[in-house]
N, C-alpha and C positions, 0 to 999 in steps of 0.2 A: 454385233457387226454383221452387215448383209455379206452375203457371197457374192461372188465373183462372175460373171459370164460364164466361164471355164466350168464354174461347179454348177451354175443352174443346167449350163449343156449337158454333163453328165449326170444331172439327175433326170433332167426329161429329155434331152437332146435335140432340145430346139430355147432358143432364147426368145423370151415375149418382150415388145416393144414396152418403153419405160413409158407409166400412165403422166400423161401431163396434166396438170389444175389450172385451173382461175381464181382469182382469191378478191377477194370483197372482205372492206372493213364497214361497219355498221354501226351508227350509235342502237344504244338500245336506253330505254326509258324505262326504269325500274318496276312503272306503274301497268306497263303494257308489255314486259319481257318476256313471254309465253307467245300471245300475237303477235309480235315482231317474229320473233323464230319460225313459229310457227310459218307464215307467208312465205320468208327465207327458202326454208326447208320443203315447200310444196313446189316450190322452182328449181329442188335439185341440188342445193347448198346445205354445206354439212357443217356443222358446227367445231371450228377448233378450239378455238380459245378466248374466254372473256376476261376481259382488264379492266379494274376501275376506272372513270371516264374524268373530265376536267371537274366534275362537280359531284358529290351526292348522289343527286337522281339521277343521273346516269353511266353507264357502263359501254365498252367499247366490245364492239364483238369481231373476232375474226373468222370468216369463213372461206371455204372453198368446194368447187364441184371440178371435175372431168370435163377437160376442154373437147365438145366432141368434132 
C-alpha cells in the first residue's frame, strides 16, 4: 500500500507532485519485436505489458512515458 501525503510530508516535508503518463498500445510483429521496442523506447516509451494479439504473429504491447 502507498502512503499517504500526511506520511510522505513527515518523512521529507514536502509532497512531490504525482508523475502523470501517456500510454500507447502497439501491435508488435513477432518477427521484428526487438525493432519495434527498440524505436518505441528511443522516443521515451517504457515498456509495461505484452498480450497475445488477434493472431499468432502478433502480440499487443502496452506502453507509456511522462507527460512532460
Amino acid at each position: 500500500m502507498r502512503p499517504g501525503p500526511a506520511a510522505r510530508r513527515a518523512v521529507g516535508g514536502t509532497v512531490s507532485p504525482m508523475q502523470k503518463w501517456e500510454y500507447s498500445t502497439v501491435p508488435l510483429l513477432t518477427h521484428a519485436t526487438k525493432q519495434i521496442l527498440d524505436n518505441w523506447g528511443q522516443d521515451g516509451w517504457e515498456l509495461v505489458s505484452v498480450i497475445p494479439g488477434p493472431n499468432p504473429e502478433q502480440l499487443v504491447a502496452y506502453l507509456k512515458r511522462p507527460l512532460t
